[in-house]
KOLTI-980435 format. One record per residue (C-alpha): x, y, z; residue number from 1. Coordinates in Angstrom, 3 decimals, always signed. Layout:
// KOLTI-980435
[[X,Y,Z],NUM]
...
//
This chain:
// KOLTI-980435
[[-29.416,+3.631,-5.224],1]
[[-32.600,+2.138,-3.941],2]
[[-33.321,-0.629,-6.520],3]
[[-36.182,-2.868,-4.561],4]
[[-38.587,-2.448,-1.664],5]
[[-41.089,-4.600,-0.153],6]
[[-43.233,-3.532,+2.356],7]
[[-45.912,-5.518,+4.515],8]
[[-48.613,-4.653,+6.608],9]
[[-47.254,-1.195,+6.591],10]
[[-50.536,+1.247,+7.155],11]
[[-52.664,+1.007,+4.235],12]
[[-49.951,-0.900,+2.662],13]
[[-50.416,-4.596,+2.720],14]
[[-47.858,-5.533,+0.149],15]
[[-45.879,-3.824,-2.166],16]
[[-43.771,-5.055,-4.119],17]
[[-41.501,-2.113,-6.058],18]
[[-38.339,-2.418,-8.177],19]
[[-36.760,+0.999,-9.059],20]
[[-33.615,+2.242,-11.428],21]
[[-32.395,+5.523,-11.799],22]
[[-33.670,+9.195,-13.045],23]
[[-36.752,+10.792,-11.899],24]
[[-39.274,+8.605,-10.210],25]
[[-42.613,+10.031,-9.741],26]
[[-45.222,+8.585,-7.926],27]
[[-48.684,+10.227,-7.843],28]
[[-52.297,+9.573,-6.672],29]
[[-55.858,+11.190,-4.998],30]
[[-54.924,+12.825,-1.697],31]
[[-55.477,+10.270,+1.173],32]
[[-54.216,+7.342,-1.204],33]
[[-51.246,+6.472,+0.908],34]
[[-48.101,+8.501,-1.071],35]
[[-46.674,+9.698,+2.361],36]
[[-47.058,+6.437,+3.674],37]
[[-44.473,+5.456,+1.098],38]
[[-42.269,+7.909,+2.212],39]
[[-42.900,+6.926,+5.741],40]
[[-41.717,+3.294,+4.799],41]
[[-38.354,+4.335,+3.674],42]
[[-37.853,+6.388,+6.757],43]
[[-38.629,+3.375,+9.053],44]
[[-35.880,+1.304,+6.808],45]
[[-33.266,+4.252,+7.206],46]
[[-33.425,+4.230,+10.885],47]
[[-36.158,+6.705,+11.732],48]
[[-39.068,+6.051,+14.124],49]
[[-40.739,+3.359,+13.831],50]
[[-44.367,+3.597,+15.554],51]
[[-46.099,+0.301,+16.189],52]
[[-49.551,+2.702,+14.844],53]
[[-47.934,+2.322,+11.450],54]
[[-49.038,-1.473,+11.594],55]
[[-52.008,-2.521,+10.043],56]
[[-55.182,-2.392,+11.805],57]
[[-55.650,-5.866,+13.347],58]
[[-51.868,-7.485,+12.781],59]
[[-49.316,-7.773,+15.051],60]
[[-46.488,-6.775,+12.863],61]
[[-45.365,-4.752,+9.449],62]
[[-41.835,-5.413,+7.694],63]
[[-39.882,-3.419,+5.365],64]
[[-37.254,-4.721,+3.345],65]
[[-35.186,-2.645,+1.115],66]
[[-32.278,-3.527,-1.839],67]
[[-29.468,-1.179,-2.500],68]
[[-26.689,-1.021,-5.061],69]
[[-23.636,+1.226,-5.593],70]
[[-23.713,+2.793,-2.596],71]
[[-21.664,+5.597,-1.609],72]
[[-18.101,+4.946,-0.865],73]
[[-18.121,+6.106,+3.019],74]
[[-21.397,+3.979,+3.486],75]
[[-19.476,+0.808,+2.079],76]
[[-16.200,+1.341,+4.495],77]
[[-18.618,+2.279,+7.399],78]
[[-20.704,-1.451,+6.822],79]
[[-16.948,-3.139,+6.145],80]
[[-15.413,-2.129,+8.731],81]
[[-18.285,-2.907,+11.208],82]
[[-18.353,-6.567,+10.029],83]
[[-21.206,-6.417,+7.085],84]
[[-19.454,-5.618,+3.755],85]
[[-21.383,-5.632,+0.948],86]
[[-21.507,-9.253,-1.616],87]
[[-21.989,-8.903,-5.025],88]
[[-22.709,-5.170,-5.098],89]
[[-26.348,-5.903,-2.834],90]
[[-27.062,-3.633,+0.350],91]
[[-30.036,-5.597,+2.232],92]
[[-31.844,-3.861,+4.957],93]
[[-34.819,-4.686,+6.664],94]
[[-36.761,-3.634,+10.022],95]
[[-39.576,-5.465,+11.271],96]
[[-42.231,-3.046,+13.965],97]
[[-43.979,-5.552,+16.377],98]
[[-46.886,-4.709,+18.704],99]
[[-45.023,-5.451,+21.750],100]
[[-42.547,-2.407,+20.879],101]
[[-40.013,-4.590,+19.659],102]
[[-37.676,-3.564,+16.437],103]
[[-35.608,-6.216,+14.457],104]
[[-33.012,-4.335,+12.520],105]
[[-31.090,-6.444,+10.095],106]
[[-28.280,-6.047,+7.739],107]
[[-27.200,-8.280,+5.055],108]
[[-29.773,-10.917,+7.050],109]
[[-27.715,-10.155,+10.504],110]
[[-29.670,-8.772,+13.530],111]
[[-28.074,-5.852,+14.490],112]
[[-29.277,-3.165,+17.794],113]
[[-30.754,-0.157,+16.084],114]
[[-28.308,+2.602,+17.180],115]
[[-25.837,+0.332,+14.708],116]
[[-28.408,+0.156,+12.532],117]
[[-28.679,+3.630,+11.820],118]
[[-25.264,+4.311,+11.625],119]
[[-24.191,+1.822,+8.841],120]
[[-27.467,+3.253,+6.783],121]
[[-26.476,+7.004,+7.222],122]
[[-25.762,+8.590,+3.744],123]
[[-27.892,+6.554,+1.598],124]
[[-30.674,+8.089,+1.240],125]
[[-31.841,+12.168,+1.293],126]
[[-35.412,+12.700,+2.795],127]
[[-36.590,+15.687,+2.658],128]
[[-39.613,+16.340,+5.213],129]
[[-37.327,+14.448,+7.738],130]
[[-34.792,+16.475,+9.017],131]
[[-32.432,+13.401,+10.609],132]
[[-31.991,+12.900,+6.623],133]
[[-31.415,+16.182,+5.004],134]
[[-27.792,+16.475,+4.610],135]
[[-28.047,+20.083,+3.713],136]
[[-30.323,+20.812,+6.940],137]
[[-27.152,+19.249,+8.920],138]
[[-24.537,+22.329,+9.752],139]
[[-21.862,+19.578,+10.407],140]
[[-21.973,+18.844,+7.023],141]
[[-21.893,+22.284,+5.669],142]
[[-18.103,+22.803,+5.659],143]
[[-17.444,+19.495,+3.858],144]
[[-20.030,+20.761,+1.150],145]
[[-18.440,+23.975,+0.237],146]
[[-14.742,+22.090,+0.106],147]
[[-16.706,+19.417,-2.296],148]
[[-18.062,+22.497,-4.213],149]
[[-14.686,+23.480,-4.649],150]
[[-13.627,+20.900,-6.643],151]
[[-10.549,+18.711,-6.486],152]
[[-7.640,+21.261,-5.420],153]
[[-9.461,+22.653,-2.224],154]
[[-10.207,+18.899,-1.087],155]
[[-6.346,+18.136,-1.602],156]
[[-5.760,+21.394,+0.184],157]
[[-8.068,+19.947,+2.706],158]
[[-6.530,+16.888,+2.782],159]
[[-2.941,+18.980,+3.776],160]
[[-4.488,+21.327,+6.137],161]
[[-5.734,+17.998,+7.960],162]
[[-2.512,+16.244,+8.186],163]
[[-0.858,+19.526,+9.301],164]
[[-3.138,+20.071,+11.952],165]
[[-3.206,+16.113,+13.172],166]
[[+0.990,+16.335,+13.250],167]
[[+0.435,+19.768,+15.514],168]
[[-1.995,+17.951,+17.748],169]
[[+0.623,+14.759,+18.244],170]
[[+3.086,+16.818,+19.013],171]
[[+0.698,+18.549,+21.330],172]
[[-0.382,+15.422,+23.408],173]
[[+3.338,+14.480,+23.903],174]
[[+4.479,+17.697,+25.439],175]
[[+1.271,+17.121,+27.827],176]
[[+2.514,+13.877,+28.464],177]
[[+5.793,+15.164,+29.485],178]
[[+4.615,+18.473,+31.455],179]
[[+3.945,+17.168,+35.060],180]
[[+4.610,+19.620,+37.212],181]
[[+7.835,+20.376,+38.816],182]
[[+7.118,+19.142,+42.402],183]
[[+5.715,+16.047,+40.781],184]
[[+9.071,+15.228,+38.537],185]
[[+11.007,+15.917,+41.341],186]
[[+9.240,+13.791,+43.922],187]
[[+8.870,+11.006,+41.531],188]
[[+13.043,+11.472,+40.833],189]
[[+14.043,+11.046,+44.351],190]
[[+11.436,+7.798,+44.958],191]
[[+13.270,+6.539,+42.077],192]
[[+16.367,+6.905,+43.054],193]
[[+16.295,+5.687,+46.718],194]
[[+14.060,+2.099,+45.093],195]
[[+17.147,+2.227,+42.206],196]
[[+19.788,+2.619,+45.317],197]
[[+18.033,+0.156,+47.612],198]
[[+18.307,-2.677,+44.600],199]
[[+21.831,-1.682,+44.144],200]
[[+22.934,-1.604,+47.717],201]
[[+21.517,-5.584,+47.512],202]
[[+22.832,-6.227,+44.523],203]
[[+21.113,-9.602,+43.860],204]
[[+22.395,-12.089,+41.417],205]
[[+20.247,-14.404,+39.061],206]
[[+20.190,-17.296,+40.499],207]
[[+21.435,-16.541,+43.789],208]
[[+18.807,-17.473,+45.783],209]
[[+18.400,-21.191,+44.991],210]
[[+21.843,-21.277,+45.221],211]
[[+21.728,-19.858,+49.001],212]
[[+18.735,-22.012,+49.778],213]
[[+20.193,-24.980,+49.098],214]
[[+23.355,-24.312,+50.599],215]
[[+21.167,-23.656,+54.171],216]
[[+19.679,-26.907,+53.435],217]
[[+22.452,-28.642,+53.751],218]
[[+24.308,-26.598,+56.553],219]
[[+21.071,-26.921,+58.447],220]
[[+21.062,-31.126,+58.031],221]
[[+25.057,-31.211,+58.140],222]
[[+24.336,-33.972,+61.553],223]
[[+22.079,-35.566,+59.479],224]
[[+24.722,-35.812,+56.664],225]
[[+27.422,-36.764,+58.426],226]
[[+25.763,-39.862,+60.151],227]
[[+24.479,-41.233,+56.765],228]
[[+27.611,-40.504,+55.131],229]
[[+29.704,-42.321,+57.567],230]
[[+27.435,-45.336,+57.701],231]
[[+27.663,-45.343,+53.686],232]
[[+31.685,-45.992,+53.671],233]
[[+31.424,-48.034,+56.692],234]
[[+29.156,-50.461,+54.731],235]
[[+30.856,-50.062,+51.373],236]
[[+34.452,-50.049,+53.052],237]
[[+35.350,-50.195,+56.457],238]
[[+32.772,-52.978,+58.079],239]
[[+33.101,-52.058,+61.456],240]
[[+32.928,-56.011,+62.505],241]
[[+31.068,-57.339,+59.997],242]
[[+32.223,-58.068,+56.889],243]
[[+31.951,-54.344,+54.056],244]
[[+30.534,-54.857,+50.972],245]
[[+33.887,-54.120,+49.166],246]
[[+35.202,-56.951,+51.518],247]
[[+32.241,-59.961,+50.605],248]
[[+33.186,-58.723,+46.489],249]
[[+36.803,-58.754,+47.441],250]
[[+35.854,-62.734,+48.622],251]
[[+33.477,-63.728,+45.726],252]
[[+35.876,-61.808,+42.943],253]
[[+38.789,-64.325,+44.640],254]
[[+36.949,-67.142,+44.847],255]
[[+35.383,-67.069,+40.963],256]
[[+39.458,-66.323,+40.013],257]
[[+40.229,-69.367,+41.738],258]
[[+37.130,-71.498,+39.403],259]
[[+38.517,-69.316,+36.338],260]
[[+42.310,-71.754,+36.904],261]
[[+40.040,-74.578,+36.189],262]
[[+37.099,-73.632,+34.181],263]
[[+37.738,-70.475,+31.902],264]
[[+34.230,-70.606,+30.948],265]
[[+33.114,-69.069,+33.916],266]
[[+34.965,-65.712,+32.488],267]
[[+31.529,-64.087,+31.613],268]
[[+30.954,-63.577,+35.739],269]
[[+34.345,-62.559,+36.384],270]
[[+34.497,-59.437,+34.120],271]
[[+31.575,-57.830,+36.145],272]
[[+32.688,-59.258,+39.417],273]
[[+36.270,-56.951,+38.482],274]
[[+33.948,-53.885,+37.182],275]
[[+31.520,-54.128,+40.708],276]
[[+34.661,-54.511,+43.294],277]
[[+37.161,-51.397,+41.401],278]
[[+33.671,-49.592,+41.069],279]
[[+32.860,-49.886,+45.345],280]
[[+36.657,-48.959,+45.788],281]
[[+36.309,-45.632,+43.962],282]
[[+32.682,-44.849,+45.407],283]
[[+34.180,-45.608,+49.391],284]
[[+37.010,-43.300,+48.054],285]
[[+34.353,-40.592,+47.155],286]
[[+32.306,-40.844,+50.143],287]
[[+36.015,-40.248,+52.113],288]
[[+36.429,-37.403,+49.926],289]
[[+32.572,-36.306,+50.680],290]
[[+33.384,-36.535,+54.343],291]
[[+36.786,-35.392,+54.630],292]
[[+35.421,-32.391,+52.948],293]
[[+32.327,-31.143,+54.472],294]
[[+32.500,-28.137,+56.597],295]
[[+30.091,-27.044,+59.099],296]
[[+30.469,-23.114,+59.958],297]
[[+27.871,-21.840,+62.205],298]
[[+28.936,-18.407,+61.198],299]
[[+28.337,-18.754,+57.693],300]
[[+24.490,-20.313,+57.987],301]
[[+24.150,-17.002,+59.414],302]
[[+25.722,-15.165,+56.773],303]
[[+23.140,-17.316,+54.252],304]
[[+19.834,-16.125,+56.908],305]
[[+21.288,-12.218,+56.589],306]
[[+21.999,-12.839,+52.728],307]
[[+17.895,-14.074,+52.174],308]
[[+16.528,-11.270,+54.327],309]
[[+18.056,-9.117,+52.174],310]
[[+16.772,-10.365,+49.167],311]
[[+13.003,-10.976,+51.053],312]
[[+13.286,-7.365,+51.507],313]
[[+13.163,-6.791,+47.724],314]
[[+10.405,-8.952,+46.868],315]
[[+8.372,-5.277,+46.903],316]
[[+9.979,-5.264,+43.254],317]
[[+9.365,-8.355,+41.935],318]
[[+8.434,-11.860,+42.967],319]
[[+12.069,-13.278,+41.705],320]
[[+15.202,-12.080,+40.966],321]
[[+15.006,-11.657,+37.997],322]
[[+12.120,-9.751,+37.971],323]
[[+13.526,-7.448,+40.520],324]
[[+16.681,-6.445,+37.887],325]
[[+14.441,-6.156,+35.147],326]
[[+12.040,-3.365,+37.568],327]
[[+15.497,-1.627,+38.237],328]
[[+16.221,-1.555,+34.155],329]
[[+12.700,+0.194,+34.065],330]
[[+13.069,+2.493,+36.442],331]
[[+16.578,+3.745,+34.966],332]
[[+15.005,+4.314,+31.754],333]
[[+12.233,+5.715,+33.749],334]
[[+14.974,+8.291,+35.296],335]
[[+16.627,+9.043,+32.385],336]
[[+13.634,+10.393,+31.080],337]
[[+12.710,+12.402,+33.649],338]
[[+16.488,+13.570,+33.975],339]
[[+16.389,+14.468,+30.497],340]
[[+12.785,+16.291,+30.395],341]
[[+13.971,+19.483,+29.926],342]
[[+15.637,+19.347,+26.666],343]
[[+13.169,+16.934,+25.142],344]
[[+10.793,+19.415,+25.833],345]
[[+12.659,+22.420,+24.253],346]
[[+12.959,+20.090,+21.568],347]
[[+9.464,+18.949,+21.195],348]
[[+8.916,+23.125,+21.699],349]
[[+10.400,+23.908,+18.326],350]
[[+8.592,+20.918,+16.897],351]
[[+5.312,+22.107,+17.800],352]
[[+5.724,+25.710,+16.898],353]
[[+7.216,+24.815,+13.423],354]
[[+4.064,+22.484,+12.830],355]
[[+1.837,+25.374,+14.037],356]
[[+3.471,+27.828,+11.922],357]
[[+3.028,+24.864,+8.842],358]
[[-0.571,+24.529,+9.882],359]
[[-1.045,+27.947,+9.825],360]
[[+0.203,+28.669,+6.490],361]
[[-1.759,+26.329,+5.020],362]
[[-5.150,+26.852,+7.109],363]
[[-4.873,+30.444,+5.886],364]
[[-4.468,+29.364,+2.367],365]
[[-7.799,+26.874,+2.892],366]
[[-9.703,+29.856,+4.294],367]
[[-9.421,+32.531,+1.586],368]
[[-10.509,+29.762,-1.304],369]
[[-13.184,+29.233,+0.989],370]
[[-14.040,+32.371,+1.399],371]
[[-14.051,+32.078,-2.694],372]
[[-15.830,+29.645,-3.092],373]
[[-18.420,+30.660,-0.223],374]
[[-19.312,+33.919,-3.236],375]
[[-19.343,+31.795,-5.662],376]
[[-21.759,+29.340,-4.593],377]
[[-23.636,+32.173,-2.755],378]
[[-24.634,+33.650,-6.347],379]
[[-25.326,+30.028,-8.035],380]
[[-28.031,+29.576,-5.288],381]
[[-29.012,+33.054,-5.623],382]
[[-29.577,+32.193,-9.301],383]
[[-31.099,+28.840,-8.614],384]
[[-33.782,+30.387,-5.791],385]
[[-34.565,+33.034,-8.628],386]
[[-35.468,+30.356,-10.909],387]
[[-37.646,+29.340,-8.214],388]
[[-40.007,+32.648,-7.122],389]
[[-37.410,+33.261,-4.273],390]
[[-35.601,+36.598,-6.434],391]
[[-35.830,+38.190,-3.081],392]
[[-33.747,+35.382,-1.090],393]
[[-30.202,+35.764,+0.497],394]
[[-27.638,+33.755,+1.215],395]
[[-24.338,+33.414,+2.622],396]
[[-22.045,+31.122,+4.680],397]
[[-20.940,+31.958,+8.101],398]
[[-17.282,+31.059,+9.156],399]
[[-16.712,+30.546,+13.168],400]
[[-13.007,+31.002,+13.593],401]
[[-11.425,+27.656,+15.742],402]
[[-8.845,+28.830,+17.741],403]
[[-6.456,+26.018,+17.993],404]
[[-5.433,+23.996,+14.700],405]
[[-7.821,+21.690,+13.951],406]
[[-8.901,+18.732,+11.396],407]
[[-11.066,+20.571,+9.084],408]
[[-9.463,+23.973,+9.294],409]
[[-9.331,+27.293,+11.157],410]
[[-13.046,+27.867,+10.743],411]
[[-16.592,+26.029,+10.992],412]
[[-18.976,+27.112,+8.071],413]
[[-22.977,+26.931,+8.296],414]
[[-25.555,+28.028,+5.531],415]
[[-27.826,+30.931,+6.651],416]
[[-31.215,+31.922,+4.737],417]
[[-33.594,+34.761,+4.135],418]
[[-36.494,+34.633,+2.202],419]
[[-37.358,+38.199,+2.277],420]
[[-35.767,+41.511,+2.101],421]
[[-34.978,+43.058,+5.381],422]
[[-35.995,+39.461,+6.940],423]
[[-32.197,+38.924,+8.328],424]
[[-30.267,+35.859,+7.591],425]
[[-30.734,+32.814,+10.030],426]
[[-29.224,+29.007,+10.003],427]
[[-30.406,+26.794,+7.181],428]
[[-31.919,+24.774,+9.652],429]
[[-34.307,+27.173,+11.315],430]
[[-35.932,+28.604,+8.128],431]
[[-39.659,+28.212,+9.397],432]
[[-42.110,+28.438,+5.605],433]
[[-42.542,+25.185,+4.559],434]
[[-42.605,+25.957,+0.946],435]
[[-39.717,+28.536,+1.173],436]
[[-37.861,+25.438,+2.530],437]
[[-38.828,+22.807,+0.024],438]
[[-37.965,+25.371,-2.834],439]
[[-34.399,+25.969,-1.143],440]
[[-33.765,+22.932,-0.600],441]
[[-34.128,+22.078,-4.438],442]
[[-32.219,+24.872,-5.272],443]
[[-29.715,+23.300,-2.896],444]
[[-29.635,+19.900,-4.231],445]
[[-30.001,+21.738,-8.144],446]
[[-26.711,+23.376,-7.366],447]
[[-24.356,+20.737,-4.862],448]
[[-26.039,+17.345,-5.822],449]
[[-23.371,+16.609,-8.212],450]
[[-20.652,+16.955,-5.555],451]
[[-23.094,+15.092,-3.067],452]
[[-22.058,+11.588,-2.206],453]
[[-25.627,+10.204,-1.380],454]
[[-27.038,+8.914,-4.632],455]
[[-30.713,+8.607,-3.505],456]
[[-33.066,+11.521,-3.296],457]
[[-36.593,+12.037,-1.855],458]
[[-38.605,+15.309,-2.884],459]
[[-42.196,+14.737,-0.776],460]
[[-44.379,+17.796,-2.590],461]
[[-41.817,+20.194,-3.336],462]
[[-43.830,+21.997,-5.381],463]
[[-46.073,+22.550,-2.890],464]
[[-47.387,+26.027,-2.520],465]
[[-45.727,+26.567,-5.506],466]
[[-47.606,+27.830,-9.087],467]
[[-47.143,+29.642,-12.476],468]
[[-43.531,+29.569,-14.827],469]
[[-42.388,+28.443,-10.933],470]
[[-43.866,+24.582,-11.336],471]
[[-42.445,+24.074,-14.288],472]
[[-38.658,+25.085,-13.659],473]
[[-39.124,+22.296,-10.262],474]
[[-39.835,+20.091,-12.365],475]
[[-36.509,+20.730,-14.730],476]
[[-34.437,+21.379,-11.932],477]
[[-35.883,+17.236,-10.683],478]
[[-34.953,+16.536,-13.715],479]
[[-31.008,+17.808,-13.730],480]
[[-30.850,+16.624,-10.459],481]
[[-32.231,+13.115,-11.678],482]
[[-29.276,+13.227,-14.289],483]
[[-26.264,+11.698,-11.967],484]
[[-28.765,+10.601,-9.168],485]
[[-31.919,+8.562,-8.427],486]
[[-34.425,+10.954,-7.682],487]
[[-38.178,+9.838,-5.959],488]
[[-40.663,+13.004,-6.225],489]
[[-43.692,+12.987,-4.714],490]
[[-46.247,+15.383,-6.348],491]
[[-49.730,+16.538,-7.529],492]
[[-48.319,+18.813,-10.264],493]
[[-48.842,+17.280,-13.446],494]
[[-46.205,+19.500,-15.105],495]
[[-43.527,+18.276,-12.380],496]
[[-44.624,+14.689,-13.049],497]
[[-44.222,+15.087,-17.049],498]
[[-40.876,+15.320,-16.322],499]
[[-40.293,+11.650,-14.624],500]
[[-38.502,+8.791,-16.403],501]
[[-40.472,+6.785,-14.424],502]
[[-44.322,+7.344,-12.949],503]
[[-46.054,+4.819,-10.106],504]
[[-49.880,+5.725,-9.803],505]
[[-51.155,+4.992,-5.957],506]
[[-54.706,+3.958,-5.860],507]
[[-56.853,+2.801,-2.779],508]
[[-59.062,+0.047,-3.096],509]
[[-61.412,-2.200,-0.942],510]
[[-61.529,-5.694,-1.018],511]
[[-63.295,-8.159,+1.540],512]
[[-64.426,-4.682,+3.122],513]
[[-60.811,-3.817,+3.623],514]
[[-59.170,-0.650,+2.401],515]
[[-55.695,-1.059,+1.001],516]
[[-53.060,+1.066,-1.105],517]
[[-51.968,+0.017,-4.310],518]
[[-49.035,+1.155,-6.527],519]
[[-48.712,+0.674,-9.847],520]
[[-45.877,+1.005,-12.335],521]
[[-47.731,+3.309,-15.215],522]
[[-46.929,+2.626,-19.198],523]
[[-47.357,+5.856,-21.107],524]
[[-50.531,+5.422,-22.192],525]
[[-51.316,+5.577,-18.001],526]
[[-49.132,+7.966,-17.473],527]
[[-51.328,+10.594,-19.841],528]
[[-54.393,+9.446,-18.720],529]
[[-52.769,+9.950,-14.932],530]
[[-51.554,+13.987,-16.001],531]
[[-55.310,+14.288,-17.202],532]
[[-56.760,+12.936,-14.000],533]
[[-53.655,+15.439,-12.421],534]
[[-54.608,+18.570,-14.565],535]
[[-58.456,+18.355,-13.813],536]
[[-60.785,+20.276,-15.755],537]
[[-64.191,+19.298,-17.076],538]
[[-63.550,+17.976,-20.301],539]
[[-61.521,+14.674,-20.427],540]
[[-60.327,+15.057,-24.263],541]
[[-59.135,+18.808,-23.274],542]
[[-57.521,+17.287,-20.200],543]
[[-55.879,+14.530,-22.580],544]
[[-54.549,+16.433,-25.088],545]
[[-53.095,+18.680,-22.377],546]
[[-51.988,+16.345,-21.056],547]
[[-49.776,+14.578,-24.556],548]
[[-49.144,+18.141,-24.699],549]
[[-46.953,+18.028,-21.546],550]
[[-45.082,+15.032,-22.273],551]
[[-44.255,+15.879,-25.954],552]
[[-42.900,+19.285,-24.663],553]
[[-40.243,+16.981,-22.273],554]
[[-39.342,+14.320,-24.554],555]
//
């Protein structure tokens, strides 16, 4: 519910201050004091259009700022899930109009783009006189009324129908998936095969490449190699003329030996004298080994050249090996899919026909208590209109069979209308009369508020055009509605306004030669002098005691 507005520079309005709880709110006041411009406010804050003429005359900007609490559960997952949840049960809204054409939209303090904006505030507030808020004008929302208004088994019935039908349409989109046609499934099996052949054919190894790389390397150097290995054991070894390093160690290990006969101190450069000359010996043996060993085949560097084109060739696969292997593991799977298409899709056949059938069975159930409850509300609002001067009004709800299973059901519903007899019925939302309208509407909101999850509603003169025994049962039917929700009326019928649990008067006045709207919370000594002003007549003690006479008759 709306529990605080402020408004700024807003038409007449240059500020207003209002704090609100719930029942029936009325607000009331001369014509051309500013009520609609009230009403006007609250649109701007719920999204609607906001017109730079509704600034006041000589600013550059107006503001309205609005404070709700308990809002409806869909309006609370719709704000958390976009990134605003509500803090400590507060809702804060607020949209600033500037000259230039420029909206600020904010929630909880955060400037969001308006489109946004209007999403996250949908469902907190029912207007009527502006269509983009009636939910009952709406036929989207006229199927999700009449399951409401059938209470808690059709929504769980609902609530199966919809799973049903979301299993059915899974099902559905996989056998899509699958149902290429045959050309395509065959030409797509036989590219398959020849890539899966091509890799096999090849048949490359992890880390065979490196491995054949550096093997070339070293064929490809083998002169290279063999001069610096030779020169290696002739300087370790062999000498060739001059003296090999194992030969000058050989000397210097013989020569400290000789020093160790006659000084054993000298022991500490023997030891690694012994280690360095056994240490060349085995290295010179190695490099003979290294040597001795290495073969040059000019036949198999060409088997190594063939053996990398090969794998070059696959590179179309993958950038390494190993992503090549793990392409040909992907297209298997890929194959044995397509291989196997046929009895995955008599498979997924049965599937989807059994979850049709279960659909079915269910949908039809959903239909015929719709169809029930469809009378049954049909003769509450026939009741309700009667109550109303409408005795002569229809109603019924249209069902629009779906022909494939759906979320929601087998069938769309929409409310159609007639005033008259022999007027025929026509959708809800084309029913021309103003007055007809505003009295349906109540009779609407009399009967399906309860099951309603907005929890905010805005009558602007529903009574208009209405008179007589009429006036008074809109004002009882405010009243009922008032009992679970907050409930704003805006009206010049004193016997609607006797009914409010709360009553703002809106007055204009001039100050510094400037004309502005004020509203005023009214005690109950106001309030009857307000019904008096309301109820006219000459005589203000006659218009008085009517007028104590009113509110004694609702307390």
């Amino acid at each position: 519910m709306l529990t605080e507005i402020h408004v700024e520079n807003f038409a007449l309005m240059e500020a207003v201050q209002l704090s609100f709880s719930r029942g029936l709110t009325i607000f009331s006041g001369e014509t051309g004091t500013g009520k609609s411009m009230l009403i006007d406010a609250l649109g701007v804050l719920l999204g609607g259009r906001a017109s730079t003429d509704f600034i006041r005359h000589g600013l550059e900007k107006a503001l309205v700022e609005g404070i709700f609490e308990e809002c409806p559960p869909e309006v609370l997952e719709g704000l958390a899930e976009a990134g605003y949840p509500v803090e400590d049960g507060q809702l804060i809204l607020s949209r600033e109009i500037n000259r230039s054409g420029r909206n600020i939209c904010r929630v909880q303090g955060r400037t969001v783009p308006l489109t946004l904006y209007r999403t996250l505030v949908q469902g907190l507030v029912d207007i009527h006189g502006q269509m983009e808020h009636q939910s009952l004008f709406n036929p989207d929302s006229h199927r999700g009324l009449l399951d409401a208004f059938g209470g808690e088994q059709q929504l769980e019935l609902l609530k199966q129908v919809n799973q049903s039908a979301k299993n059915y349409r899974g099902l559905l989109q996989r056998e899509q998936q699958l149902l290429r046609s045959e050309a395509d499934r065959e030409r797509r099996e036989d590219i398959l095969r020849y890539q899966i052949d091509e890799i096999t054919a090849v048949d490359p190894q992890g880390d065979e490449e490196d491995s054949l790389l550096q093997e070339k390397k070293r064929l490809v150097n083998s002169e290279k190699i063999m001069g610096n290995i030779t020169e290696v054991y002739s300087l370790l070894y062999e000498g060739n003329g001059q003296s090999s390093a194992f030969d000058q160690i050989g000397r210097s290990r013989k020569a400290l030996q000789e020093i160790f006969r006659y000084d054993e101190g000298c022991s500490t450069m023997l030891e690694p004298i012994e280690s360095i000359y056994y240490m060349i010996e085995d290295l010179a043996s190695q490099v003979m080994s290294y040597r001795e060993g290495f073969d040059f085949d000019p036949g198999r560097l060409d088997q190594i050249e063939e053996r990398l084109i090969q794998l070059q060739r696959l590179r179309k696969y993958g950038h390494t090996v190993q992503e090549v292997l793990q392409t040909k593991e992907e297209m298997l799977k890929e194959l044995h899919t397509i291989t196997h298409l046929q009895g995955e899709l008599e498979d997924l056949r049965r599937d989807k026909e059994a979850a049709r059938r279960d659909y079915t069975e269910k949908a039809k159930e959903l239909s015929r208590v719709r169809a029930v409850q469809a009378q049954r509300l049909a003769e509450g609002l026939k009741k309700e209109c009667a109550d109303l001067g409408l005795e002569k009004s229809s109603f019924q709800v249209h069902f629009t069979a779906l022909k494939e299973p759906q979320v929601g059901g087998a069938e769309q519903a929409e409310f159609y209308f007639s005033a008259n007899v022999g007027e025929p019925l026509k959708p809800l939302a084309k029913v021309a009369s103003g007055g007809e309208m505003s009295r349906l509407m109540l009779a609407m909101k009399s009967l399906l508020s309860k099951i309603e999850s907005v929890g905010t509603f805005v009558f602007d003169e529903v009574d208009s055009g209405v008179g007589g025994r009429t006036i008074q049962k809109v004002g009882e039917k405010l009243a009922r509605i008032a009992e679970g929700k907050q409930v704003f009326c805006i009206t010049h019928a004193p016997q609607v306004a006797a009914f409010g649990d709360h009553h703002f008067g809106i007055q204009k006045e001039i100050i510094n030669e400037r004309t502005r709207t004020r509203i005023q919370y009214l005690t109950e000594d106001e309030r009857i002098h307000e019904l008096a002003r309301m109820l006219g007549g000459d005589e203000e003690a006659i218009a008085l005691e009517h007028a104590r006479k009113l509110r004694k008759k609702i307390q």
